[in-house]
N, C-alpha and C positions, 0 to 999 in steps of 0.2 A: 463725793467719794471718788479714789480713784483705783484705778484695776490694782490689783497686787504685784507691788514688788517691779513695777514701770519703773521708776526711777532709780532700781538698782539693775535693773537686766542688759537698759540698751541705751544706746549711744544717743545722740544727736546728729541730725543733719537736713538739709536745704528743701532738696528736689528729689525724691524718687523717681525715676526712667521718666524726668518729664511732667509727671503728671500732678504737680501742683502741691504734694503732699509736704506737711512739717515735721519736725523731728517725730520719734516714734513714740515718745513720751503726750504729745500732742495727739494722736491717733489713736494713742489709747484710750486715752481721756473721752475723744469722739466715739469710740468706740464700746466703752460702757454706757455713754448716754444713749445709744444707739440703742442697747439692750434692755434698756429702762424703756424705753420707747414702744419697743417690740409688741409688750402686753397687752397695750391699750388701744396700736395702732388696726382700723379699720382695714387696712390694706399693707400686709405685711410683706410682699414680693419686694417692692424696691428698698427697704432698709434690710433685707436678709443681700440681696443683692448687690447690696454696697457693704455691707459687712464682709460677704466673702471675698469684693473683687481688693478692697485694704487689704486683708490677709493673705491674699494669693500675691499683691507686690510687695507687703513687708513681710517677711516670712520669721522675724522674731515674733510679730505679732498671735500668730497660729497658736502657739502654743497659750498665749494667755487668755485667747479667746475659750479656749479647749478648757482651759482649768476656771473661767466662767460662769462657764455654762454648766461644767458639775456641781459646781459652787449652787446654781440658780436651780438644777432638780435635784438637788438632794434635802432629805429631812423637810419639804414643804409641807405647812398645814393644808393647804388646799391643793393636791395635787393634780385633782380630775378638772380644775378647771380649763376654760378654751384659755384665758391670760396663761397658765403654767404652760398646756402645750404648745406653745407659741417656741419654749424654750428649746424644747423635743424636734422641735420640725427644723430649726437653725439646726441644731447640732447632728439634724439629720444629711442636709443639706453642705454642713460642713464634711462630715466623713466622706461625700463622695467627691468633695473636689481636692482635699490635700490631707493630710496625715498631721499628726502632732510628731513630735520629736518620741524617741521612744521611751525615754521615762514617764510621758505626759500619757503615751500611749498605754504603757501598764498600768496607771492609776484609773484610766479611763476604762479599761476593757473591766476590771475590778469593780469600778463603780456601774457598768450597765448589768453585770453579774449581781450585785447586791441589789441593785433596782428589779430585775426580775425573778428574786426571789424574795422579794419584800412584797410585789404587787404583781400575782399570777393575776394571769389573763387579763391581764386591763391593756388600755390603749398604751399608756408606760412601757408595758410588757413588750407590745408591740415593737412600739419604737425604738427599744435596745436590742430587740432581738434582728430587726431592720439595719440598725448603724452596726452592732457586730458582725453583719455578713457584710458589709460594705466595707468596713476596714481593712477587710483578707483578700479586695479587689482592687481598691482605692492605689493610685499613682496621681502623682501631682497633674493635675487637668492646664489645657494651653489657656482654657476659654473659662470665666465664669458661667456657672450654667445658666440659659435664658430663659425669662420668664415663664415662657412652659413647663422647663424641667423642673423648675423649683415649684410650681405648681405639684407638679407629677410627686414631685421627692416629698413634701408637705404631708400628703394620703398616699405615701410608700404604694406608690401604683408607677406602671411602666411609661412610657410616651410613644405615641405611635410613628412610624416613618414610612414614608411614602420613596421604594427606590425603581424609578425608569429605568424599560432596558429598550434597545434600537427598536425603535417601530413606534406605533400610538401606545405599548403595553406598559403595564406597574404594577407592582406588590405593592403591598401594606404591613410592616414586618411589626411586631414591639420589640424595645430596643429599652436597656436599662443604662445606668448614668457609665457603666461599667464595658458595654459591646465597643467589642473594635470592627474593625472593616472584614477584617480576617472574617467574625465570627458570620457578619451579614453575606459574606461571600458565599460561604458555604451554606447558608439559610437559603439564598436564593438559586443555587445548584438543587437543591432536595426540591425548593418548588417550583422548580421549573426541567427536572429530569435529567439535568446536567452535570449527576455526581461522575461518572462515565467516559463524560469526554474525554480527548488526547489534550484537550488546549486546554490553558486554566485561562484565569477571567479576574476582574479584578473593580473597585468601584473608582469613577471618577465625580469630581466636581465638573458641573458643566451648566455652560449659558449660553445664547446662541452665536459669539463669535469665543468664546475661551471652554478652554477643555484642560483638565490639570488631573494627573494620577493621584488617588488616595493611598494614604500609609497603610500598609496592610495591620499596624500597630495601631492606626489611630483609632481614637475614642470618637463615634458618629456622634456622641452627642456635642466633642467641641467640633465635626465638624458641622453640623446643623446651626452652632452658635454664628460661625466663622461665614458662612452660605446669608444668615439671617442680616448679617453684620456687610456682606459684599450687596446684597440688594438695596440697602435702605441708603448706603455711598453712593452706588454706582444707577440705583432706580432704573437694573436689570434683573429679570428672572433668573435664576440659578437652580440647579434641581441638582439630586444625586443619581447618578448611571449607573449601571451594570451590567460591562460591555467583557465581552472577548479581551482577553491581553495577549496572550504567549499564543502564535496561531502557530502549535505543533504540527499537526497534522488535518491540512483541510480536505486532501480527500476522500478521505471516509466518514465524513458529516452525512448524518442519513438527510435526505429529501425531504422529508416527514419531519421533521424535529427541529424546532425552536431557535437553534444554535443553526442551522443553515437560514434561517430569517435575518440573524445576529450577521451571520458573515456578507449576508448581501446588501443590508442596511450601512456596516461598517465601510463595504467597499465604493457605495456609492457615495458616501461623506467624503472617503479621500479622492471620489473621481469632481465632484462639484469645487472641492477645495482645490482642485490641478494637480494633486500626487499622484496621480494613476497615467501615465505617459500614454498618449495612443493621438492618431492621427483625427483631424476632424471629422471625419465620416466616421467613425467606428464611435465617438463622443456624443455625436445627432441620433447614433440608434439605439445606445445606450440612454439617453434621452429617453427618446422612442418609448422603450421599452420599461421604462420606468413611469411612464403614462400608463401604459398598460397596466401596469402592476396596482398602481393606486385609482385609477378610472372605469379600468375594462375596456370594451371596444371601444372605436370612434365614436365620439359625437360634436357634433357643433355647438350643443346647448353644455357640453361638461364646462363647469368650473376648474381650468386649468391652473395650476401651482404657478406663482413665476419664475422667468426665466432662470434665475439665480440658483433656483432648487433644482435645476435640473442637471443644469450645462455649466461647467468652471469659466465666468467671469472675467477671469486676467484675459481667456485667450481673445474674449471680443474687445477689452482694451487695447491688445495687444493690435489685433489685424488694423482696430481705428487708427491710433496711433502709426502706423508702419503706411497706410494711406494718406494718412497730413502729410506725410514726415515731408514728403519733396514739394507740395507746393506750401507749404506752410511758412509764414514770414517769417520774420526776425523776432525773438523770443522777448517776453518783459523784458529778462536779467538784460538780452542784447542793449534794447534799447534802452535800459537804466541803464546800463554803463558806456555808452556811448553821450546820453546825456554827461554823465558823471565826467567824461573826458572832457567835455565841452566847459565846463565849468570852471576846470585846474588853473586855465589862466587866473582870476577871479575869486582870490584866496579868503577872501572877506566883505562885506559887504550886503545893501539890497538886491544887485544884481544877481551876485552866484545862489542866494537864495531863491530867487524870481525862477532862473533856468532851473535850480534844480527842481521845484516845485513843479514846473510846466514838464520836465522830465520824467518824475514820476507820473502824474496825471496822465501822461500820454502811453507809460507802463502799464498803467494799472487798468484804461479803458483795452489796451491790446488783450490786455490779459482777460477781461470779462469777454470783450471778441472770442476768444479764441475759446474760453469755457463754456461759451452758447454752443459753437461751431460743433466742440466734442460733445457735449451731451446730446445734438441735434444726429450727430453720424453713429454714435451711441446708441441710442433711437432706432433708428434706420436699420445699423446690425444687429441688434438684438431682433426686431420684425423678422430680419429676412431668416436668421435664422431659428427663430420660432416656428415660423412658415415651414421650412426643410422639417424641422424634427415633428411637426404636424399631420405630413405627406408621409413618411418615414411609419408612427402611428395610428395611420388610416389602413397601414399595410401590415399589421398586426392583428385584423379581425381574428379572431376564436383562439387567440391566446391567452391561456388562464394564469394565475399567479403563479404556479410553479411553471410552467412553460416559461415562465417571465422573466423569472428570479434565472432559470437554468440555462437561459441566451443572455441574459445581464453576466451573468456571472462565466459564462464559455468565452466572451469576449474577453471580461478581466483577465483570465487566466494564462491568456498569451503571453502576456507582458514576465518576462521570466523574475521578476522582481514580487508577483503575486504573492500577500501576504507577508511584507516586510513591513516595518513602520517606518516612514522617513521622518528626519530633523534636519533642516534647514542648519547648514555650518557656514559662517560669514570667507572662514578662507582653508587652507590645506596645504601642509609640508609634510612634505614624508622627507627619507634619508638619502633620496635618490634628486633631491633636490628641486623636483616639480611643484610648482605651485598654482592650484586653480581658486577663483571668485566664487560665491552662491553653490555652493554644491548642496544634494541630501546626500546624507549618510540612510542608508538601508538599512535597519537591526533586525534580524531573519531567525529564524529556527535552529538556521546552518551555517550563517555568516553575517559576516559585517562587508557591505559595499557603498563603492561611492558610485552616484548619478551626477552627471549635469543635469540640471533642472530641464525636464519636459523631455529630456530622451529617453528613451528604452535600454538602450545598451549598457551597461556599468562601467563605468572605466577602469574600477578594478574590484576585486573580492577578494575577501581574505576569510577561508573557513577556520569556524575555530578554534580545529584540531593547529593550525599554524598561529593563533595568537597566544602568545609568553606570559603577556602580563596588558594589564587595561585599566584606566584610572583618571582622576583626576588630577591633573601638574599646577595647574593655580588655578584663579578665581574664574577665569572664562576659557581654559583649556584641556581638551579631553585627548587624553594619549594613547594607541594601542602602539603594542611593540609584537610585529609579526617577524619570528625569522629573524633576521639579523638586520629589517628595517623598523626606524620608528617612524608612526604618524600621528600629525598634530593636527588637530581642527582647534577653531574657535568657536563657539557657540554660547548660545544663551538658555540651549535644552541639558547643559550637562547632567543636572539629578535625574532626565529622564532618559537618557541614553546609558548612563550607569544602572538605573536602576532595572530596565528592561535588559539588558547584558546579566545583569544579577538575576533576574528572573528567566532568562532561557538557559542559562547554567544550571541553574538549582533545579528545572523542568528537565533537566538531559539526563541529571544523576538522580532523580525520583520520577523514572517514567509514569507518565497520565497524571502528572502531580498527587504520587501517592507519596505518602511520607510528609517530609518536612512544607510545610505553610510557605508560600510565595508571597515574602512580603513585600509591597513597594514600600520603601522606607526613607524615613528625612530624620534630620537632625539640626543644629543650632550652622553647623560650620560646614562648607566644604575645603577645606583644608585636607583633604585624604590622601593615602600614597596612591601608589598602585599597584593595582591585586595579580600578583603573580602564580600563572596557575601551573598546576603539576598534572602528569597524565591521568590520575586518579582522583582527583583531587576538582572540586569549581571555588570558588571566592565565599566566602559569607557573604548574606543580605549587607550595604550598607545604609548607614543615616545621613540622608542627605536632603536638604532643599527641594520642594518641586516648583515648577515652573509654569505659566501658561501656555497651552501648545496651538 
């Protein structure tokens, strides 16, 4: 038998996005047997699974699936069976990841109405009265839901989610097929006393080298799908955060309170990562003092963090490196291409082969030389400066965590850039014609600044009461237009510098983020203009791409 009316609806064709599929007439066909299937199968998650992820890439298909499955509960002699509710838990399953068309949709909400007043109080009952609250929520999902959720959706019960905030801490929230980030946001402000704050907060994806904002729109359970989906590729941990975003106002964070943990956790991530500019003595006490905070006083016998977690990395590459630099020999590339010269005579043949062989070879033992040499003086720096922030830490007896937290964070605070977010931008033109390498862009409470990398001073700021308009101009270029200059960066953070631009706007004209929802938001394209602003007036949220940061 074949679905209804396949062979008058839809087309034909090859390849769907890839993914191996036949014409849709073909899919169908698979896809009723799929539902034959269903009744008898032992383990019903992965054919409900492959049912939905067909219909969510052929979206002609949705609809006949839909008219199906009324087809299969309706008028059943046996309706209390576990074969019948096999059919109830698909179509439960179905309404929370896409929608029918809306004629499919009126015959449907019709027939779950006629089912629960045919069979009060049964599990039936249940099940239409389940899939009709999920139709009035339901948007088309990015992600099939993962075998958990269909789990979950199966016994109309919730799934639970586990979200980290800065420190060893976690909630435990429940989360239906239908929660967005927004909603979890505001769950974890009520449980952790943070309806209040000046600063809003926002959830991230995060593993321990990438960190990526969440859509304040998105649905947590595709990104739970997407997180499940990045571990079992990449066979890294991934978790969801709920960190600080928009830092309004840090001075009046009480001492006491949760969100001053948040700011000194956050600050120390960007001082280990090298965003926080400061000399190396003030680097080795913040070290220091960050011992303190997770150890207590000195001891010989404490299980130390390494060095990595304490102290920013690049700068002990940096000082090794800047030490070889002068007596350090001739580089591979030198001596491959010096080989490589020797050969030119030699245009063909055993011999230009022989040299160049014996070329390389002679590259490639320099180069393992010289990879001992650095990892050995590598070594070396990191001891000694381990040793210093050690010495530095023995001189911290009867300092408690706040005492800790309150010289970690009086140090930060010098740095007049406290409390910006930087993104790395590859280059920078403005109208005045300068152009600098590596720069961060700063995105602040009150302005946008550029840095040279590892200085303190800004080379310039533009608050912004002076920026016009701000935006995306193509595929890797971010524009502001202050005044009667424009500036161009290059970058690969663009969704997350618009979108944090978009969120300290919408934070300035809804003071303490009351009012409208601060969404980070993405969409399919960044193709956007750019957002022209008026004295009164800040930009709407846009949809854009996020990035890894």
């Amino acid at each position: 038998m074949v679905c209804r009316n396949a062979g008058l609806m839809f087309h034909l064709f090859a390849d769907h996005s890839g993914k191996g599929y036949g014409s849709v007439r073909e899919e169908a066909v698979k896809l009723f047997n799929c539902l034959q299937q269903l009744e008898s199968s032992r383990e019903p998650v992965p054919i409900i699974q492959g049912v939905l992820q067909t219909c969510l890439d052929l979206r002609p298909l949705r609809d006949e699936v839909y008219c199906q499955l009324v087809k299969q509960t309706s008028y059943t002699p046996a309706p209390y069976t576990a074969a019948h509710l096999r059919y109830w838990q698909l179509l439960t399953c179905m309404s929370c990841t896409f929608l029918p068309g809306p004629n499919v949709l009126k015959y449907l909400r019709f027939h779950l109405k006629r089912i629960q007043s045919q069979n009060p109080e049964s599990e039936m009952d249940n099940y239409a009265s389940f899939i009709n609250e999920a139709l009035d929520k339901t948007k088309c999902r990015e992600c099939v839901p993962c075998w958990e959720e269909i789990q979950t959706l199966m016994n109309r019960q919730k799934m639970l989610c586990t979200v980290h905030y800065p420190g060893p801490g976690s909630c435990q929230l429940y989360i239906s097929s239908h929660t967005t980030a927004n909603e979890v946001v505001r769950r974890m402000q009520e449980k952790l006393g943070l309806q209040d704050s000046n600063n809003t907060f926002a959830l991230y994806k995060q593993s321990s080298v990438w960190e990526q904002p969440v859509a304040g729109s998105a649905l947590i359970a595709d990104v739970l799908t997407s997180l499940a989906s990045k571990e079992s590729e990449a066979k890294s941990q991934w978790k969801l955060c709920f960190k600080l975003y928009c830092l309004m106002d840090t001075d009046s964070i009480s001492v006491d309170s949760i969100e001053y943990l948040f700011l000194f956790e956050q600050c120390h991530e960007m001082v280990v990562r090298g965003q926080l500019p400061g000399c190396e003595e003030d680097l080795q006490t913040l070290a220091a003092l960050r011992l303190q905070f997770l150890m207590g006083d000195f001891s010989t016998h404490a299980p130390c963090p390494p060095l990595e977690e304490l102290f920013p990395n690049h700068m002990l590459e940096a000082r090794v490196l800047v030490s070889l630099s002068s007596a350090q020999a001739l580089s591979p590339c030198q001596v491959a291409a010096q080989g490589c010269h020797s050969t030119q005579r030699f245009t063909s043949g055993l011999l230009a082969g022989a040299l160049w062989s014996h070329a390389a070879t002679a590259a490639h033992k320099q180069k393992l030389k010289q990879d001992i040499h650095l990892r050995s003086r590598l070594k070396e720096e990191a001891a000694a400066v381990m040793g210093v922030i050690l010495e530095r830490w023995r001189g911290l007896v009867g300092y408690g965590c706040r005492d800790s937290i309150a010289a970690y964070l009086a140090i930060a605070r010098q740095w007049s850039g406290f409390g910006c977010t930087l993104y790395e931008v590859d280059f920078y033109i403005s109208s005045t014609g300068s152009f600098s390498q590596k720069l961060w862009l700063g995105v602040a409470a009150t302005s946008v600044s550029l840095y040279r990398q590892g200085e303190a001073e800004a080379l310039e700021s533009f608050p912004y009461g002076q920026i016009c308009s701000y935006g995306v101009s193509d595929s890797n270029t971010f524009r502001i237009t202050a005044g009667d200059r424009d500036l161009l960066f290059e970058t690969t953070k663009l969704a997350e510098i618009m979108q944090l631009m978009n969120a300290y706007f919408s934070a300035i004209r809804c003071p303490q983020g009351k009012g409208e929802d601060v969404d980070i938001t993405k969409a399919e394209s960044t193709e956007v203009g750019l957002k022209h602003l008026a004295s009164t007036l800040t930009p709407t949220l846009l949809e854009l791409p996020s990035h890894p940061v």
